[in-house]
Backbone as JSON, one array per atom type, in Angstrom:
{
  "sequence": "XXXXXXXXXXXXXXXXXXXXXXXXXXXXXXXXXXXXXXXXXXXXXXXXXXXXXXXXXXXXXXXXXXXXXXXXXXXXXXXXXXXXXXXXXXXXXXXXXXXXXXXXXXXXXXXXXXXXXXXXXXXXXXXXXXXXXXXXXXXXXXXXXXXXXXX",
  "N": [[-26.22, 16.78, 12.94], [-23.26, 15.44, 12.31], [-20.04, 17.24, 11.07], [-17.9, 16.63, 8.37], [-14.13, 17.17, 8.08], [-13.46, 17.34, 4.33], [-10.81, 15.01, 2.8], [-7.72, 14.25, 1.6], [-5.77, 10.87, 1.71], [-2.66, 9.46, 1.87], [-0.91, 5.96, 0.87], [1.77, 4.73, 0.4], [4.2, 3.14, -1.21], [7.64, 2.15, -2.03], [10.17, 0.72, -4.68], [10.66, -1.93, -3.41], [7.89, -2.4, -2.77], [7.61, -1.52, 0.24], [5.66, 0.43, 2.97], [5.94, 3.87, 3.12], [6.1, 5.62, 6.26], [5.45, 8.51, 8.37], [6.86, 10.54, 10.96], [4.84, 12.72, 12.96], [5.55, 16.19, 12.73], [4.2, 17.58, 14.52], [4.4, 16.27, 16.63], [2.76, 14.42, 17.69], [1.54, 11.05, 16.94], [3.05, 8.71, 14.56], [2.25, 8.43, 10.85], [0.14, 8.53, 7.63], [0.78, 10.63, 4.87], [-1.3, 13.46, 4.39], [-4.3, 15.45, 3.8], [-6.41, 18.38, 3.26], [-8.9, 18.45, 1.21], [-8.47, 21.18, -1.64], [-11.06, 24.4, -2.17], [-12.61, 23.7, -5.57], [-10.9, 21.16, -6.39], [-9.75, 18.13, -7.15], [-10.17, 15.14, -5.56], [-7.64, 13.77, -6.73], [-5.98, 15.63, -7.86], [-6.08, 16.63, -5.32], [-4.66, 14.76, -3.57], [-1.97, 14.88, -5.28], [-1.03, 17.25, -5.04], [-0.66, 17.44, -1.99], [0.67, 15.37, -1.86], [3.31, 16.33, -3.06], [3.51, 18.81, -0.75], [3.91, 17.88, 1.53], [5.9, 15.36, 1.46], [7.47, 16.54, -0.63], [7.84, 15.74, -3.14], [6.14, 14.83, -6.8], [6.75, 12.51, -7.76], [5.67, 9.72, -8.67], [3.43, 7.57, -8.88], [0.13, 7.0, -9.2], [-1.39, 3.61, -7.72], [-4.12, 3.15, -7.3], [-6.81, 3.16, -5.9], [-9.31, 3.85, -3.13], [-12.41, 2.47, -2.54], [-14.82, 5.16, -2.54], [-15.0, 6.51, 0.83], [-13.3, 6.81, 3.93], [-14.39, 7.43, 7.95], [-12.9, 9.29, 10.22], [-13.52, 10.23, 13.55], [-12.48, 12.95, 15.55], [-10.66, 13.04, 18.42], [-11.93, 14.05, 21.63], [-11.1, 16.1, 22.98], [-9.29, 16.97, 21.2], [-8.42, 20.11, 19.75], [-9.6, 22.9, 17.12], [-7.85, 26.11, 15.82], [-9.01, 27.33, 13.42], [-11.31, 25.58, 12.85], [-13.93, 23.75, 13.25], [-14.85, 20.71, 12.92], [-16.11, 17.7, 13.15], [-14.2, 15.49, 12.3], [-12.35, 13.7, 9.95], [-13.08, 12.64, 6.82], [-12.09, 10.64, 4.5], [-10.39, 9.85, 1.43], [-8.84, 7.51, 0.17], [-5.47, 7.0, -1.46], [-3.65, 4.8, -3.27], [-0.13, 5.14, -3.55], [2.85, 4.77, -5.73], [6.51, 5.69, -5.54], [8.64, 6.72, -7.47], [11.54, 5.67, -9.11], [13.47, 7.51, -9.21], [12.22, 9.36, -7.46], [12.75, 11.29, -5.09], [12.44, 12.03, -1.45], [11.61, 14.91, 0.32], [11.31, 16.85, 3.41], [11.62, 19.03, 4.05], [10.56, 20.85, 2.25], [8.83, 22.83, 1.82], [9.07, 25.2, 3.83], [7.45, 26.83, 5.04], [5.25, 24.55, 6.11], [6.09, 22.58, 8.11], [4.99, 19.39, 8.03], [6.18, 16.93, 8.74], [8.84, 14.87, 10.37], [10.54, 13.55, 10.04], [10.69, 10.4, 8.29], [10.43, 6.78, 7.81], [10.56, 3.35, 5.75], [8.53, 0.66, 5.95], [7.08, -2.96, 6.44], [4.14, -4.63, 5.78], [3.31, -6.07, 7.64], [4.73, -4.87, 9.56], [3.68, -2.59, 10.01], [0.85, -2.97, 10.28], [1.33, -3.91, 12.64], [1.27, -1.52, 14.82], [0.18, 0.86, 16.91], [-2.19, 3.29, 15.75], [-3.5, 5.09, 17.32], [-6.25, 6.97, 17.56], [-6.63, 6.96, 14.76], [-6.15, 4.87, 13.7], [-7.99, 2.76, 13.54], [-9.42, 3.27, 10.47], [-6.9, 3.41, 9.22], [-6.21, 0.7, 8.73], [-8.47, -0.4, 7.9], [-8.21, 0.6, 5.13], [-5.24, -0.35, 4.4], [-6.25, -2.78, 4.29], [-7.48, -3.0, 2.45], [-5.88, -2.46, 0.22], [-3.94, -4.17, 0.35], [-3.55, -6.86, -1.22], [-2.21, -6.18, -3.44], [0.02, -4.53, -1.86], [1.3, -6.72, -0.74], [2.58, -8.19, -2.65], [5.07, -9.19, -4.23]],
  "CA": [[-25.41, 15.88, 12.17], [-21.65, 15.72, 12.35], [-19.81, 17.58, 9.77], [-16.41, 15.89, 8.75], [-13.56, 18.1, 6.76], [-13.0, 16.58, 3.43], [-9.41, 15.27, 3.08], [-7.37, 12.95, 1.11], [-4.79, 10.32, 2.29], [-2.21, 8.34, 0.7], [-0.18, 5.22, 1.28], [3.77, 4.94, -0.13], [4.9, 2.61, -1.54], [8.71, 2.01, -2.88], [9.67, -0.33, -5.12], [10.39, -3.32, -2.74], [6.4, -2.77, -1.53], [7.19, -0.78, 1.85], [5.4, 1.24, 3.06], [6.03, 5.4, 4.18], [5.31, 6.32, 7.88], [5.92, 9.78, 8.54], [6.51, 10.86, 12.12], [4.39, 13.53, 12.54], [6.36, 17.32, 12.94], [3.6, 18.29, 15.44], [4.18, 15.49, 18.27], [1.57, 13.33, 17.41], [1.97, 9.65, 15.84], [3.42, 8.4, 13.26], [1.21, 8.25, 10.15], [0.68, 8.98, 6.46], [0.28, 12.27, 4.35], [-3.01, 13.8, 4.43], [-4.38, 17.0, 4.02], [-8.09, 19.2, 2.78], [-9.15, 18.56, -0.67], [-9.52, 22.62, -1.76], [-12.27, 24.74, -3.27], [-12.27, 23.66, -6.62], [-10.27, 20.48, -6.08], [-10.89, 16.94, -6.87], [-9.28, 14.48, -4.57], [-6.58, 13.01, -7.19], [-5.23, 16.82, -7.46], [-5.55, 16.82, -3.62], [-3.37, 14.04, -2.91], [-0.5, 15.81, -6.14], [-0.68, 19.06, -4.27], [-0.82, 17.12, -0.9], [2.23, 15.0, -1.54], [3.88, 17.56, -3.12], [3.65, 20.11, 0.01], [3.98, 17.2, 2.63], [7.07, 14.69, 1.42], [8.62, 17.25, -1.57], [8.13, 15.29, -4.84], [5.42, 14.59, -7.5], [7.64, 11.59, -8.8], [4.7, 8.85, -8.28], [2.14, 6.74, -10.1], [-1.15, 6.63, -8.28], [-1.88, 2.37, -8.38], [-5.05, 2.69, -6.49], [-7.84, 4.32, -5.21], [-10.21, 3.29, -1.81], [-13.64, 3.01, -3.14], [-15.6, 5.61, -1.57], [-14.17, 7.62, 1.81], [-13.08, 6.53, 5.38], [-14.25, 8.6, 8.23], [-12.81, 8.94, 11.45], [-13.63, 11.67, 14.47], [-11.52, 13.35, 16.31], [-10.74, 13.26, 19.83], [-12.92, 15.13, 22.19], [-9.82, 16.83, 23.41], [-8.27, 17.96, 20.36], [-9.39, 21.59, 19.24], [-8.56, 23.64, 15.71], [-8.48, 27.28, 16.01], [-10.15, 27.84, 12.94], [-12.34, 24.97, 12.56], [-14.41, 22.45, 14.04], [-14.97, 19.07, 12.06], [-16.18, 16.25, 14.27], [-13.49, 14.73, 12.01], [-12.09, 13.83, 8.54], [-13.48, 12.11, 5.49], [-10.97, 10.82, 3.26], [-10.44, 9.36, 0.1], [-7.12, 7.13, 0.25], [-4.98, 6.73, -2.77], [-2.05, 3.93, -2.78], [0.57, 5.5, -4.8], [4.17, 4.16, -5.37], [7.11, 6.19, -5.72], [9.31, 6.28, -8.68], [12.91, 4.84, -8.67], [13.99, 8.98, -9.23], [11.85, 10.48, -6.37], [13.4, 12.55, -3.65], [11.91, 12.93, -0.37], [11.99, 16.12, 0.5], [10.3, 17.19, 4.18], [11.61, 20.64, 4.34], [10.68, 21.55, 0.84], [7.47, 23.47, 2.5], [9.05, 25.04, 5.34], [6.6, 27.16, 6.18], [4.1, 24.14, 7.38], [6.78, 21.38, 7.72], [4.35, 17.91, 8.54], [6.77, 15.3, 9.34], [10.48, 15.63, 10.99], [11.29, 11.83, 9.4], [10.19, 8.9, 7.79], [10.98, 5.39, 7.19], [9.36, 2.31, 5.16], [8.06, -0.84, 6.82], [6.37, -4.02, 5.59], [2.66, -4.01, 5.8], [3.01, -7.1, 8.71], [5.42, -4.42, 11.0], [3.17, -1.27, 10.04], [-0.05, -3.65, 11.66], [1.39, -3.67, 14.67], [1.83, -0.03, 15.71], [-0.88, 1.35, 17.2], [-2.44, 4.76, 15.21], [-4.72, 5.67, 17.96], [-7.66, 7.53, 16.67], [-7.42, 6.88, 13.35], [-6.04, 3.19, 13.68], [-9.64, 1.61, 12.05], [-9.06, 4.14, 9.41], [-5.4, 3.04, 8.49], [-6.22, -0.53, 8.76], [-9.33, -0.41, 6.52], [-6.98, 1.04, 4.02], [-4.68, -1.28, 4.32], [-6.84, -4.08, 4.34], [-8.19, -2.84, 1.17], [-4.57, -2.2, -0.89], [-2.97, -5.79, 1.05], [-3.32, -7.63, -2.39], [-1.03, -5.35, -4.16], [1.18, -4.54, -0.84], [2.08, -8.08, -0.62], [2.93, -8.59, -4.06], [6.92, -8.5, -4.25]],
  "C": [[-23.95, 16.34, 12.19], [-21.27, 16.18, 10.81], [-18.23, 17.24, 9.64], [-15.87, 16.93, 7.28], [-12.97, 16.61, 5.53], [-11.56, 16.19, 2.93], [-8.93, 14.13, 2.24], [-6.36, 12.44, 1.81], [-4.14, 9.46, 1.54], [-1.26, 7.24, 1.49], [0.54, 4.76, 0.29], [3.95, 4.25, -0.23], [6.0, 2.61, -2.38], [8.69, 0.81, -3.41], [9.99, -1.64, -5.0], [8.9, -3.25, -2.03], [6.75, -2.22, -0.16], [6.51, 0.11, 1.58], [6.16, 2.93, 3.73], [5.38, 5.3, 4.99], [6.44, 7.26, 8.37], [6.17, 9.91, 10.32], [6.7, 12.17, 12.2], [5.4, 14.96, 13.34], [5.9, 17.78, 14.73], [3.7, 17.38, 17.06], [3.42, 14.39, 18.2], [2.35, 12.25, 16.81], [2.33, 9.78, 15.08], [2.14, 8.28, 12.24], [1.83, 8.73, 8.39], [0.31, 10.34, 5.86], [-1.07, 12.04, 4.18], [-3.2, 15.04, 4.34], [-5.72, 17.49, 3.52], [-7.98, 18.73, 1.71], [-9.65, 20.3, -0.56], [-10.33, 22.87, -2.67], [-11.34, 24.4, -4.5], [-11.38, 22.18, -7.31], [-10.97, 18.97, -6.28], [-9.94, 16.25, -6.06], [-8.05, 13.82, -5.43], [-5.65, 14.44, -7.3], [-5.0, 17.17, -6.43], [-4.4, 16.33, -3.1], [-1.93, 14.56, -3.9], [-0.09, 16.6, -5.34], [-0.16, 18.14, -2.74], [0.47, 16.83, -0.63], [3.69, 15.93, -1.84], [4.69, 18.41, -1.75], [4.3, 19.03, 1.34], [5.47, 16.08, 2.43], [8.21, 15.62, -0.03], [8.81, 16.5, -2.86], [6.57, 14.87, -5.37], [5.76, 13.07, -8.3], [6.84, 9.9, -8.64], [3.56, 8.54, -9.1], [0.88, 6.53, -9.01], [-1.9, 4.92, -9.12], [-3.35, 2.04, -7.59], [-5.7, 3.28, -5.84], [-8.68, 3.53, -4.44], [-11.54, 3.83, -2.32], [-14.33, 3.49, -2.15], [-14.55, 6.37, -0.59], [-14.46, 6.94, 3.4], [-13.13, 7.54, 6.14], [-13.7, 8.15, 9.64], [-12.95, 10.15, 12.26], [-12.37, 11.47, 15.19], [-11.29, 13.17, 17.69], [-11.56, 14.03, 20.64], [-12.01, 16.39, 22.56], [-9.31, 17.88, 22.43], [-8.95, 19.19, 19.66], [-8.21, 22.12, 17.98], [-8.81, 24.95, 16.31], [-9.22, 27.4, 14.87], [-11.09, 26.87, 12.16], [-13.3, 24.38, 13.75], [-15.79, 21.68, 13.73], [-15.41, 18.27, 13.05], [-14.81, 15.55, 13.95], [-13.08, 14.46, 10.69], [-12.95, 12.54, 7.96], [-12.77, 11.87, 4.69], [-11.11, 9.59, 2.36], [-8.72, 8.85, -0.03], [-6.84, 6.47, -1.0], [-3.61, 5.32, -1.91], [-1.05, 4.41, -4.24], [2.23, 4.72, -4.77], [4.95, 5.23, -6.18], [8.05, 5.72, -7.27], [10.7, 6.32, -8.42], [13.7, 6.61, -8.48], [13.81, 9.79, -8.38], [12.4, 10.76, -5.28], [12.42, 12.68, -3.15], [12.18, 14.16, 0.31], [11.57, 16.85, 1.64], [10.38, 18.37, 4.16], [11.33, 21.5, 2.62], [9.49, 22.57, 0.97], [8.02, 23.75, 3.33], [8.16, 26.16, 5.92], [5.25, 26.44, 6.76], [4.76, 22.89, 6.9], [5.62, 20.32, 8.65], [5.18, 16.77, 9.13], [8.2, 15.92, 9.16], [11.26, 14.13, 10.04], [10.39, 11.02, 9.17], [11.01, 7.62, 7.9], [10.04, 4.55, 6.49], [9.31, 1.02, 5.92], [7.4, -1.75, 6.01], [5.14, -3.88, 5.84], [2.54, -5.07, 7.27], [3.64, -5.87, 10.42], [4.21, -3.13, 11.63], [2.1, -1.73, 10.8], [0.19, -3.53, 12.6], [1.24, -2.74, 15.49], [0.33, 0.46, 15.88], [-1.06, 3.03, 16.73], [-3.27, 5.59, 16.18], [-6.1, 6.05, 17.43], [-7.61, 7.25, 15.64], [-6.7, 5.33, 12.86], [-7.02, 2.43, 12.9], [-9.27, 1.75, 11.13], [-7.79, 3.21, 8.65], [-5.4, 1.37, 8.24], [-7.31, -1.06, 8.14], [-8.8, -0.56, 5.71], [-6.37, -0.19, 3.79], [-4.9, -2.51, 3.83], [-7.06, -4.33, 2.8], [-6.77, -3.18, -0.26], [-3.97, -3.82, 0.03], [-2.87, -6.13, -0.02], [-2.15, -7.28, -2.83], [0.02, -4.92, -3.29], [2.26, -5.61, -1.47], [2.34, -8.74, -1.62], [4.34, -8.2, -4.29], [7.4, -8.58, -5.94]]
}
């Protein structure tokens, strides 16, 4: 049986309704924060700590939680050194920023995630292809659209 690491994910909204898409530090796609839920950890303290370490502020209202957990595997290709997940399990929040919050990428620099961001509408963010975890992000999506597209 495949064993997938447990992880949360969130999707950004400001308060015209865009969305955050990070582009990622490591080379890879664009995408959104994500990261382990740790020992001890429930997934709404995952994604605090998460966003926290990954965009540099806490300054956010969580309007929404993905019932249940999206999984997606990994590439055959891609290797961890010290794991190996078939793939993640996550638990996606939709949070929206608060009119005060500061992005912050280098506020973690010893494991900076993303070199830049911008926000998009939920019709531009469809279009872009996520690769591997494309289903994933477009589940999500599918799921929070009501409240997206609410101006």
């Amino acid at each position: 049986m495949k064993e997938y690491r447990q992880n949360v994910a969130a999707i950004i909204l400001n308060k015209e309704n865009k969305i955050w898409l990070g582009k990622r530090a490591d080379g890879m796609n664009w995408g959104f924060p994500q990261g382990g839920i740790e020992a001890g950890e429930n997934p709404e303290s995952a994604i605090i700590r998460e966003l926290s370490e990954e965009i540099g502020t806490k300054n956010f209202e969580i309007i929404g939680q993905y019932p249940g957990t999206l999984k997606y595997d990994f590439p055959k290709d891609m290797k961890f050194p010290t794991w190996t997940y078939a793939g993640q399990e996550q638990h996606y929040f939709l949070v929206r920023l608060d009119e005060q919050a500061k992005i912050d990428l280098e506020s973690h620099p010893e494991e900076i995630e993303f070199s830049r961001y911008q926000f998009l509408s939920l019709t531009e963010i469809l279009k872009i292809d996520f690769g591997f975890k494309n289903e994933v992000y477009h589940q999500a999506l599918a799921y929070f659209s009501n409240i997206i597209e609410k101006n």
